[in-house]
N, CA, C and O atoms as CSV, one atom per row, in Angstrom:
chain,resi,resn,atom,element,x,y,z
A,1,UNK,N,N,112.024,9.817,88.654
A,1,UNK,CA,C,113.234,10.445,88.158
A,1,UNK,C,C,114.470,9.790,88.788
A,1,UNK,O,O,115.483,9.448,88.178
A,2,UNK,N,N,114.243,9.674,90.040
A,2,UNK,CA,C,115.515,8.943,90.827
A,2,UNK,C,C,115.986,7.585,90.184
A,2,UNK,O,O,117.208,7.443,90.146
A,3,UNK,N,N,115.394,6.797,89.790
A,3,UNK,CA,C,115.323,5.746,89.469
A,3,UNK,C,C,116.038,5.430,87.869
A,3,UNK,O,O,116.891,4.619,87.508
A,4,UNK,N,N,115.217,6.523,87.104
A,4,UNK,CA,C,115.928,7.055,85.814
A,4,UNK,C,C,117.158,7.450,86.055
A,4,UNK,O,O,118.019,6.917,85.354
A,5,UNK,N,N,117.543,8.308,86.920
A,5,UNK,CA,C,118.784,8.674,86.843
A,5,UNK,C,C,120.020,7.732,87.187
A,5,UNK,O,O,121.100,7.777,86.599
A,6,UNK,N,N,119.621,6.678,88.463
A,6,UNK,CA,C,120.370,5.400,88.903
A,6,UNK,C,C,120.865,5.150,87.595
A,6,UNK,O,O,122.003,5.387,87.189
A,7,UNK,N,N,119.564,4.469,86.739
A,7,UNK,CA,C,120.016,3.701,85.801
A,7,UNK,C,C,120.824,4.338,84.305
A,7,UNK,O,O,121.322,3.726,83.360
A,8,UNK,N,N,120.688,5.904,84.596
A,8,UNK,CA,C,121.528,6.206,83.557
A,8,UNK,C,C,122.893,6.323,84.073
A,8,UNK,O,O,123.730,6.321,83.170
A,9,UNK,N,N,123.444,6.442,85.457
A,9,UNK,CA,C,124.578,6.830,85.589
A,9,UNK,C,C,125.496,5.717,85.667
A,9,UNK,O,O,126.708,5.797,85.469
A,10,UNK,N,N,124.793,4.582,85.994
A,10,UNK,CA,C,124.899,3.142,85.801
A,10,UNK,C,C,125.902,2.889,84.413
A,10,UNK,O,O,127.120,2.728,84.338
A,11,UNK,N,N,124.635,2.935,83.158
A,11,UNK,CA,C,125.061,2.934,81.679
A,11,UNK,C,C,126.155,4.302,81.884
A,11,UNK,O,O,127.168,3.604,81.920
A,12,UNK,N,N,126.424,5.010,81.963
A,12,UNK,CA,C,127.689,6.076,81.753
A,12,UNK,C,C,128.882,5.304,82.570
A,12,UNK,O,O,130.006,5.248,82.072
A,13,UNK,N,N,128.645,4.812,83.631
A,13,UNK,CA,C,130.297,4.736,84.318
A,13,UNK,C,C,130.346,3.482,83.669
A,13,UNK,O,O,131.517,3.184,83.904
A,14,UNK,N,N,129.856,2.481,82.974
A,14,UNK,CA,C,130.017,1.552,81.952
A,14,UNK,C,C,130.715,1.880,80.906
A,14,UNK,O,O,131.881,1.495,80.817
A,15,UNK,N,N,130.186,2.576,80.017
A,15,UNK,CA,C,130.186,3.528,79.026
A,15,UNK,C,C,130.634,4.701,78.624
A,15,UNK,O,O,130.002,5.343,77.784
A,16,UNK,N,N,132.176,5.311,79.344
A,16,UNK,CA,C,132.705,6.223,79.813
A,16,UNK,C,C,132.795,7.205,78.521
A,16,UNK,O,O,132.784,8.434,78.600
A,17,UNK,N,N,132.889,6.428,77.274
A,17,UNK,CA,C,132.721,7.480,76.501
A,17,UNK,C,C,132.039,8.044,75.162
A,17,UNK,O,O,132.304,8.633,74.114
A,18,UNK,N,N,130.881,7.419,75.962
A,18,UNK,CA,C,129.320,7.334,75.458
A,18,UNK,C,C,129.444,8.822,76.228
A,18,UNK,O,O,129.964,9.241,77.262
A,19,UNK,N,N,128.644,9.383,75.091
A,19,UNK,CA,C,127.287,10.630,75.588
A,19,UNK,C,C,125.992,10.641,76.118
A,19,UNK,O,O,125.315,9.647,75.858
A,20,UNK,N,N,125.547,11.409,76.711
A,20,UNK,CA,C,124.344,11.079,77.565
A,20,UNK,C,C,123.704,12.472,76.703
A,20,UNK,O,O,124.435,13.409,76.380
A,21,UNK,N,N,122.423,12.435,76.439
A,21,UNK,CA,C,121.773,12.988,76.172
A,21,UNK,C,C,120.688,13.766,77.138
A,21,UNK,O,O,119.709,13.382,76.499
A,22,UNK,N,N,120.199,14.442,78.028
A,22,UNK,CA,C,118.957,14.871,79.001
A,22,UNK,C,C,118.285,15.316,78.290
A,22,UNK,O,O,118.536,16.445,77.868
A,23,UNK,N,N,117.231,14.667,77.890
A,23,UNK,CA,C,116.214,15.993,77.529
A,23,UNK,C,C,114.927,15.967,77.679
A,23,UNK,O,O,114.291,14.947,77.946
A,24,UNK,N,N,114.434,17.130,77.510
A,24,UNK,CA,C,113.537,17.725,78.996
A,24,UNK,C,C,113.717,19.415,78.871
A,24,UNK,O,O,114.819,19.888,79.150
A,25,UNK,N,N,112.496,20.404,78.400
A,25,UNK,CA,C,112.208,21.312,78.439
A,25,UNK,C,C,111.719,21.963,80.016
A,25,UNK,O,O,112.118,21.377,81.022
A,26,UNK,N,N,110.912,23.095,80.138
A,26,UNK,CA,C,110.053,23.577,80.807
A,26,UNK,C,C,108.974,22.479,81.742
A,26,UNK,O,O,108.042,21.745,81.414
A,27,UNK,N,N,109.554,22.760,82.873
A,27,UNK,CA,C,108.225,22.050,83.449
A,27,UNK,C,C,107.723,23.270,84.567
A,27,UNK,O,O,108.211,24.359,84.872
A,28,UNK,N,N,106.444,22.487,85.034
A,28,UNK,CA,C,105.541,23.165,85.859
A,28,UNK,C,C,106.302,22.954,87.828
A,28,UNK,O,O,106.258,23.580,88.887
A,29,UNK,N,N,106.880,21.741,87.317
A,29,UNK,CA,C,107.124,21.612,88.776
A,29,UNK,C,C,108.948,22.089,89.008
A,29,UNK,O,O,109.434,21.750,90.087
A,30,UNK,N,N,109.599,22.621,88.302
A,30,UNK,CA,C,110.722,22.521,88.519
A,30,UNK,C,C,111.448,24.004,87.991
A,30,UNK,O,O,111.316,24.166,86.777
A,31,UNK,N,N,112.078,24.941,88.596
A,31,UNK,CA,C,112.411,25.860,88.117
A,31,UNK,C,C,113.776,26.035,87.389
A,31,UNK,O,O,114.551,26.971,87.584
A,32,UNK,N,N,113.968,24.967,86.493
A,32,UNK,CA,C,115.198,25.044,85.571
A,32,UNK,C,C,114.140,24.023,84.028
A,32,UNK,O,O,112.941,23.752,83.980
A,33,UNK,N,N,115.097,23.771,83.163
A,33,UNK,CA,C,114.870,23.057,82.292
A,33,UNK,C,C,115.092,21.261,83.198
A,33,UNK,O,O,115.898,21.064,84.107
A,34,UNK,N,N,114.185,20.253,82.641
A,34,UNK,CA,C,114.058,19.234,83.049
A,34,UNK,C,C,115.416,18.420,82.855
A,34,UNK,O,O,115.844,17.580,83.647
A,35,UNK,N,N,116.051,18.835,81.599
A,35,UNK,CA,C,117.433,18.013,81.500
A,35,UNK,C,C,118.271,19.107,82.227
A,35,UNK,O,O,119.034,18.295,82.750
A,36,UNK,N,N,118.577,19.902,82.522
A,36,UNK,CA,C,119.297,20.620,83.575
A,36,UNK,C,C,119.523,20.228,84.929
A,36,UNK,O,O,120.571,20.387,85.555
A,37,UNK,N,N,118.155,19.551,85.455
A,37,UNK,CA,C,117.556,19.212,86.841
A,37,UNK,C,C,118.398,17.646,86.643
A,37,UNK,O,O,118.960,17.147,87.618
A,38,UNK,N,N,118.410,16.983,85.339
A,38,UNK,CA,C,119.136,15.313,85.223
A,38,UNK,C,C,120.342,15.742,85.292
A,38,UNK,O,O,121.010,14.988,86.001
A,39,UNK,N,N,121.069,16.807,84.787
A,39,UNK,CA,C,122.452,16.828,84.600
A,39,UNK,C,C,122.549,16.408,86.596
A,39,UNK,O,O,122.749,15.313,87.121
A,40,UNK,N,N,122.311,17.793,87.266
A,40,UNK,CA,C,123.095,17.962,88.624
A,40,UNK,C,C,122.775,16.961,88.957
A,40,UNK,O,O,123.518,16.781,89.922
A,41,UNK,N,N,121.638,15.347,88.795
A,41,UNK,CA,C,121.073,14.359,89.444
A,41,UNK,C,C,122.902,13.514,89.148
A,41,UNK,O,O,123.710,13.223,90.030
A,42,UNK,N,N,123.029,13.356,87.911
A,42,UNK,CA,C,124.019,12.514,87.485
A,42,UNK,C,C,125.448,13.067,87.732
A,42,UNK,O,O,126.366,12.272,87.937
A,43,UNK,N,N,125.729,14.823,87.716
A,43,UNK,CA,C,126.525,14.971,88.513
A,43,UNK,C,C,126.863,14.605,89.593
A,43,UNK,O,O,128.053,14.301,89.678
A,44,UNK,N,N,126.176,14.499,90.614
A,44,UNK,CA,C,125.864,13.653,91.860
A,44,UNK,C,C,125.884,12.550,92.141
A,44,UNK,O,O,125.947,12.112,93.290
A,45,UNK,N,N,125.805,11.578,90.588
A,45,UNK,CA,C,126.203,10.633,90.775
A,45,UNK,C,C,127.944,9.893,90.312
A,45,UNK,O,O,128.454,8.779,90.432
A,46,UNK,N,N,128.312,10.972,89.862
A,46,UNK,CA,C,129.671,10.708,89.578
A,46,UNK,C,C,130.098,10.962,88.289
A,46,UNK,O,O,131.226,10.724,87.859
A,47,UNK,N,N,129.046,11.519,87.595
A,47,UNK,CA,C,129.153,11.688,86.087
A,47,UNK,C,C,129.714,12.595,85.992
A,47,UNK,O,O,129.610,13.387,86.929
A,48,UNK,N,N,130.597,12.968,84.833
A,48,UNK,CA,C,131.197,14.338,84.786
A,48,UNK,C,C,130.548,14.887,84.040
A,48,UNK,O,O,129.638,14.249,83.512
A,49,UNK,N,N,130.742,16.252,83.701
A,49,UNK,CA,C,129.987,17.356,83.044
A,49,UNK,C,C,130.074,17.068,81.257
A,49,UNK,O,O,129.205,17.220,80.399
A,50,UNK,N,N,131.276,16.673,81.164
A,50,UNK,CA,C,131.683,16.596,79.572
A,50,UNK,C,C,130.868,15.859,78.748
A,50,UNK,O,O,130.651,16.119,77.565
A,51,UNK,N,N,130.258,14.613,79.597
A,51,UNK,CA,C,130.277,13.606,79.223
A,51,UNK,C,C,128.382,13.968,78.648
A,51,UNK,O,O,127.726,13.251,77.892
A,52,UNK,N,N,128.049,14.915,79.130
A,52,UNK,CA,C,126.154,15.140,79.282
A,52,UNK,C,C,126.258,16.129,77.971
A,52,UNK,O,O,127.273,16.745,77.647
A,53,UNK,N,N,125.127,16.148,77.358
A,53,UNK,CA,C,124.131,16.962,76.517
A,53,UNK,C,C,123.192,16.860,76.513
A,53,UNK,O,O,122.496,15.855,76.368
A,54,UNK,N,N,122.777,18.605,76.786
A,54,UNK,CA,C,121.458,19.206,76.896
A,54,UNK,C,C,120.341,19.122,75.628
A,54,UNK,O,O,120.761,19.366,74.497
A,55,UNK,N,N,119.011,18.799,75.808
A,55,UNK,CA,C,118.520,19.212,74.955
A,55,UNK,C,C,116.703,19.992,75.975
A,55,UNK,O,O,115.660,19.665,76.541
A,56,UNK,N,N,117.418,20.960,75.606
A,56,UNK,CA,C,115.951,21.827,76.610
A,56,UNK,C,C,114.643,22.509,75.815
A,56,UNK,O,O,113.826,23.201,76.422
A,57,UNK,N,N,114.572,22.299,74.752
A,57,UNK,CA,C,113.573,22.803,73.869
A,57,UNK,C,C,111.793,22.127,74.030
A,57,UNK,O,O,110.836,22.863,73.787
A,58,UNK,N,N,111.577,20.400,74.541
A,58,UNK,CA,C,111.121,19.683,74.227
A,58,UNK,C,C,110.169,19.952,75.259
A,58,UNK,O,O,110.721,20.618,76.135
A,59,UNK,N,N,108.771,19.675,75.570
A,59,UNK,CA,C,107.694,19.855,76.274
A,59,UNK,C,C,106.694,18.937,76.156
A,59,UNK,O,O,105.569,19.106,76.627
A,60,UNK,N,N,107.313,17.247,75.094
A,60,UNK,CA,C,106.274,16.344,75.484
A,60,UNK,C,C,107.415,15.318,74.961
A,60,UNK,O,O,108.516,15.652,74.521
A,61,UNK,N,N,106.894,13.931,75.110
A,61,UNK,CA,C,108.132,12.980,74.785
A,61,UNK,C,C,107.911,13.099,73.445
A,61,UNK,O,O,108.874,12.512,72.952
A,62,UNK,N,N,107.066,13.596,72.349
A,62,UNK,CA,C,107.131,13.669,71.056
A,62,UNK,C,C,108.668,14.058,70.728
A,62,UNK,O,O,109.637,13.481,70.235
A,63,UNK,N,N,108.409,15.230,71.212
A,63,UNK,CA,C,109.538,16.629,71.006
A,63,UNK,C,C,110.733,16.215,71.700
A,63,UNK,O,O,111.684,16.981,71.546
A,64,UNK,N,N,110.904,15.342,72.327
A,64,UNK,CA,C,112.007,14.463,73.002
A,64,UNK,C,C,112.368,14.195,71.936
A,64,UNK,O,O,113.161,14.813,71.225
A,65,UNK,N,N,111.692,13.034,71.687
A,65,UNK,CA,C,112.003,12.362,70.335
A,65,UNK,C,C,113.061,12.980,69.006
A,65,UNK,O,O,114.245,12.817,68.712
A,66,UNK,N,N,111.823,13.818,68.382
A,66,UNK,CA,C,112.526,14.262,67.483
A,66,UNK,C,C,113.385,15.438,67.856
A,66,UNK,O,O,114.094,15.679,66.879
A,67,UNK,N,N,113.594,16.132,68.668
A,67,UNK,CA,C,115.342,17.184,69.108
A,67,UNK,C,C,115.941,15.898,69.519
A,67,UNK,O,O,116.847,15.931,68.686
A,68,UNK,N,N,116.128,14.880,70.099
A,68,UNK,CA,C,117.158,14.176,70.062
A,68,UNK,C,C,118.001,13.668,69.484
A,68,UNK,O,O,119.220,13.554,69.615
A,69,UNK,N,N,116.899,13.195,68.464
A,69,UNK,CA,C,117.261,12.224,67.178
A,69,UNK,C,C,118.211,13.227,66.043
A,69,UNK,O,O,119.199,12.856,65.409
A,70,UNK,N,N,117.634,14.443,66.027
A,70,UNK,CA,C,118.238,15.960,65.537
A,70,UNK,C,C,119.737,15.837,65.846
A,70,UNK,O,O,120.647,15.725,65.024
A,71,UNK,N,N,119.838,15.886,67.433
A,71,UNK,CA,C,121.023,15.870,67.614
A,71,UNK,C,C,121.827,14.972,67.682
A,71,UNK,O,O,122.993,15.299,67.902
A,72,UNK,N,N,121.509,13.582,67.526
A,72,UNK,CA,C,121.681,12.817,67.446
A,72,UNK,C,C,122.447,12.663,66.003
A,72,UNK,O,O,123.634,12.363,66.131
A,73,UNK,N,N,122.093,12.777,64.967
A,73,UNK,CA,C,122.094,13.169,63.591
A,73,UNK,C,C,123.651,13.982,63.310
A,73,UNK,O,O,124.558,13.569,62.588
A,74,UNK,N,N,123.629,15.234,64.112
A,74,UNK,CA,C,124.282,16.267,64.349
A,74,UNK,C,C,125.547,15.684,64.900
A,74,UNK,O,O,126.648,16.167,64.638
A,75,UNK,N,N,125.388,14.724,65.605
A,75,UNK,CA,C,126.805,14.268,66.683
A,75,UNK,C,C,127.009,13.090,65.844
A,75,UNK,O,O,127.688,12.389,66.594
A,76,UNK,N,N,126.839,12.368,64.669
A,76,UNK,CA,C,127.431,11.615,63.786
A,76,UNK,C,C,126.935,10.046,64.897
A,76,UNK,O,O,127.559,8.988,64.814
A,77,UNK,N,N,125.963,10.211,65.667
A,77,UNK,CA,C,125.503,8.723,66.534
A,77,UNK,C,C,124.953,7.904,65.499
A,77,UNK,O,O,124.667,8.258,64.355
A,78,UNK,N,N,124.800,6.461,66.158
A,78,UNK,CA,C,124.171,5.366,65.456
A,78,UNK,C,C,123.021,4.961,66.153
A,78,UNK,O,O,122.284,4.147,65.596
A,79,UNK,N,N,122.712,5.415,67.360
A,79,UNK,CA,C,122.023,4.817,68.147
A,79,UNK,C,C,121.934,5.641,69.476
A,79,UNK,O,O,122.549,6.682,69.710
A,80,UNK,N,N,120.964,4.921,70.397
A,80,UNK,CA,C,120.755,5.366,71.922
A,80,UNK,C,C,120.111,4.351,72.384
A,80,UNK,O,O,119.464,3.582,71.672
A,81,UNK,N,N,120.247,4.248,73.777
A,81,UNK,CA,C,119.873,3.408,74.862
A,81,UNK,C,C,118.576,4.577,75.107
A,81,UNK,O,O,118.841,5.734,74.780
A,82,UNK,N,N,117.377,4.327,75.597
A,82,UNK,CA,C,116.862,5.200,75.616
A,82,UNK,C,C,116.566,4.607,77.562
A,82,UNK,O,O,116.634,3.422,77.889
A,83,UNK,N,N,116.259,5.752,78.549
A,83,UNK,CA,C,116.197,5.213,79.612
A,83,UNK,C,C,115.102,5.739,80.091
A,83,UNK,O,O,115.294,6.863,80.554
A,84,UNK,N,N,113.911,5.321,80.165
A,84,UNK,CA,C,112.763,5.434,80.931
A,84,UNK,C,C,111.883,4.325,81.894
A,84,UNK,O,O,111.927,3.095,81.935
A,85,UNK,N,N,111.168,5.194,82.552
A,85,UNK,CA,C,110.259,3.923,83.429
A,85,UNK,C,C,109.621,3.178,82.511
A,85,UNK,O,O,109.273,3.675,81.440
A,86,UNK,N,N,109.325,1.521,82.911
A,86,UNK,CA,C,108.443,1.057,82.158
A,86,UNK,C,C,107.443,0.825,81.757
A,86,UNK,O,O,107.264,0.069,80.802
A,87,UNK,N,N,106.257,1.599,82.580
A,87,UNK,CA,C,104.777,1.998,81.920
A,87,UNK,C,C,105.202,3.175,80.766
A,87,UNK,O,O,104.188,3.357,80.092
A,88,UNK,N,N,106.068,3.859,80.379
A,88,UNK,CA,C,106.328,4.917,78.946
A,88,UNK,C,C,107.063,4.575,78.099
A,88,UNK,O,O,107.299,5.194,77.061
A,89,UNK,N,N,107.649,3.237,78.536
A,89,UNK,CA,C,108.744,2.375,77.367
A,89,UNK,C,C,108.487,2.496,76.401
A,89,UNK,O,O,109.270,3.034,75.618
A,90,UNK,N,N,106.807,1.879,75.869
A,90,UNK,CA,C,106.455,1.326,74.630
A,90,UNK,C,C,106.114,2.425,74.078
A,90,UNK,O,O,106.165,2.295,72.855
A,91,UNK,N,N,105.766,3.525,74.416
A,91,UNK,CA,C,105.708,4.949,73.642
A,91,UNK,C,C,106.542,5.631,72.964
A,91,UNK,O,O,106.537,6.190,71.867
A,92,UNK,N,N,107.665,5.409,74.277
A,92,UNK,CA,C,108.898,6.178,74.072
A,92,UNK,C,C,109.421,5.777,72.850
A,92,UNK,O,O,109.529,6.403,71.795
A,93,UNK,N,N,109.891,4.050,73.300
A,93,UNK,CA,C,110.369,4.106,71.829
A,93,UNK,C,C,109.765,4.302,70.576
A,93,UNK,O,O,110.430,4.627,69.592
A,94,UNK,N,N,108.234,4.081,70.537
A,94,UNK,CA,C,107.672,4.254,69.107
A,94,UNK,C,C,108.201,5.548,68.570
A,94,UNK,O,O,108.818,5.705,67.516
A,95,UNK,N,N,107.752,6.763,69.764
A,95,UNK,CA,C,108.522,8.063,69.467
A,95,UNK,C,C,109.437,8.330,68.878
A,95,UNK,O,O,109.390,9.121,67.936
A,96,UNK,N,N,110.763,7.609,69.363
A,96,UNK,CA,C,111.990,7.404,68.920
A,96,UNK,C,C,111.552,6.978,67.725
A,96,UNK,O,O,111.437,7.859,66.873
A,97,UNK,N,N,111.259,5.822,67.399
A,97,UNK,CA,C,111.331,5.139,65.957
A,97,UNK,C,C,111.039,6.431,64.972
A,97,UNK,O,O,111.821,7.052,64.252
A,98,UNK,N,N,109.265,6.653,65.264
A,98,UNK,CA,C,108.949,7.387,64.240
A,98,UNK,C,C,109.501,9.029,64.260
A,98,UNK,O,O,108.931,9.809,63.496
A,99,UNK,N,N,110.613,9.542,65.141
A,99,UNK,CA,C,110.689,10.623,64.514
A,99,UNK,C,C,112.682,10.511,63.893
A,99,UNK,O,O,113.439,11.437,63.599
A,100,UNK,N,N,112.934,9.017,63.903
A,100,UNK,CA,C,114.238,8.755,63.221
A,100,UNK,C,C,113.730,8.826,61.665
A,100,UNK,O,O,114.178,9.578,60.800
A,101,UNK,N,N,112.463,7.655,61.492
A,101,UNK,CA,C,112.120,7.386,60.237
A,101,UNK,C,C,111.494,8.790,59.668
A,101,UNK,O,O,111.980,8.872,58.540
A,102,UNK,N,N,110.875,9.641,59.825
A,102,UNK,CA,C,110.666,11.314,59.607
A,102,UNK,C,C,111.859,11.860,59.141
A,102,UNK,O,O,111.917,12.008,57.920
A,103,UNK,N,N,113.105,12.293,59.988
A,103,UNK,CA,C,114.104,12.950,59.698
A,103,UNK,C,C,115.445,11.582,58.830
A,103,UNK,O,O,116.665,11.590,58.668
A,104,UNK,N,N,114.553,10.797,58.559
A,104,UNK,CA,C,115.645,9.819,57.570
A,104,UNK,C,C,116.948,9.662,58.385
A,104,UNK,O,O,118.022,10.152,58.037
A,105,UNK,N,N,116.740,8.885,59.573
A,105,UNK,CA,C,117.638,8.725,60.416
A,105,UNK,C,C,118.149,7.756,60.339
A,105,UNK,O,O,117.107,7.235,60.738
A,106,UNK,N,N,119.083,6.556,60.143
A,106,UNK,CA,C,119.119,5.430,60.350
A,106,UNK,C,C,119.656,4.970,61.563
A,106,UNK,O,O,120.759,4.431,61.655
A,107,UNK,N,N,118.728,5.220,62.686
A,107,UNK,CA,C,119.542,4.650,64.301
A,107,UNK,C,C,118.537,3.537,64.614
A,107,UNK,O,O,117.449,3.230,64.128
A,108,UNK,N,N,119.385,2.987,65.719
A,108,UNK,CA,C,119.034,2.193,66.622
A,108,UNK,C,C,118.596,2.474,67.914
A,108,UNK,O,O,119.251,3.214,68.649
A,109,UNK,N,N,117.687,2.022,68.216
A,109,UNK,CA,C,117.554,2.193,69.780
A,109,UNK,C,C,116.814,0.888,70.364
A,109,UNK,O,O,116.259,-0.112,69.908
A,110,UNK,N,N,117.135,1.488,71.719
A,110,UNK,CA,C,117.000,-0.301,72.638
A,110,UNK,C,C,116.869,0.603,73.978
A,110,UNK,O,O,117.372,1.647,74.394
A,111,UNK,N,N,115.743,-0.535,74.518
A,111,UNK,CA,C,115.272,-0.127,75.845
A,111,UNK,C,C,116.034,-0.110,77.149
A,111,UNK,O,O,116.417,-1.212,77.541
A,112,UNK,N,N,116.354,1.057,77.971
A,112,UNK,CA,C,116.800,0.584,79.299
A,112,UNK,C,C,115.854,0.905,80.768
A,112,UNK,O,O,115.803,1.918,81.465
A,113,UNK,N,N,115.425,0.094,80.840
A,113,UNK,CA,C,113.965,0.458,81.927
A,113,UNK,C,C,115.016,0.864,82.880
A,113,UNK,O,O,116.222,0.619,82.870
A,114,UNK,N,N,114.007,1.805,84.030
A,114,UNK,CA,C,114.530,2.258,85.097
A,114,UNK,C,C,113.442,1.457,86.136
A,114,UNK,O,O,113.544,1.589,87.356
């Protein structure tokens, strides 16, 4: 997670007015929502609050996928950097792909390993 978060706060103070997306439901090890637990990481790192959106519904990277892409849709985006470690890259993005091409999405996405 630490590592993920480096590299997203990285892309934000680049990217000042780019949106960040967290998302991340229920976990077993953490007593908030998982993108809740990224916000205060990236708060911490200098990110401001405005700049983050939640998506807390999701409970596998499927469901990542498609609530993102949802909101994604919703916020008039073209695209996302998607930021994960790189043993879940090649998943992630398939994820991504196939739940843009499902909800007739036309985005882009591109890898940012952590």
């Amino acid at each position: 997670m630490t590592q993920r978060l480096n590299v997203a706060a990285n892309l934000a103070k680049k990217h000042p007015f780019n949106r960040i997306i967290a998302s991340g439901g229920d976990t077993h090890w953490l007593p908030i929502a998982e993108a809740q637990f990224m916000n205060i990481g990236l708060i911490r790192r200098g990110i401001p609050p405005w700049q983050m959106v939640n998506e807390v519904a999701s409970t596998s990277t499927v469901q990542n996928a498609q609530n993102t892409v949802a909101m994604l849709k919703r916020m008039g985006g073209t695209g996302a950097l998607i930021v994960t470690n790189g043993f879940h890259m090649e998943r992630a993005m398939k994820n991504f792909r196939d739940a843009a091409k499902a909800q007739g999405a036309r985005l882009t996405f591109r890898p940012a390993y952590a």
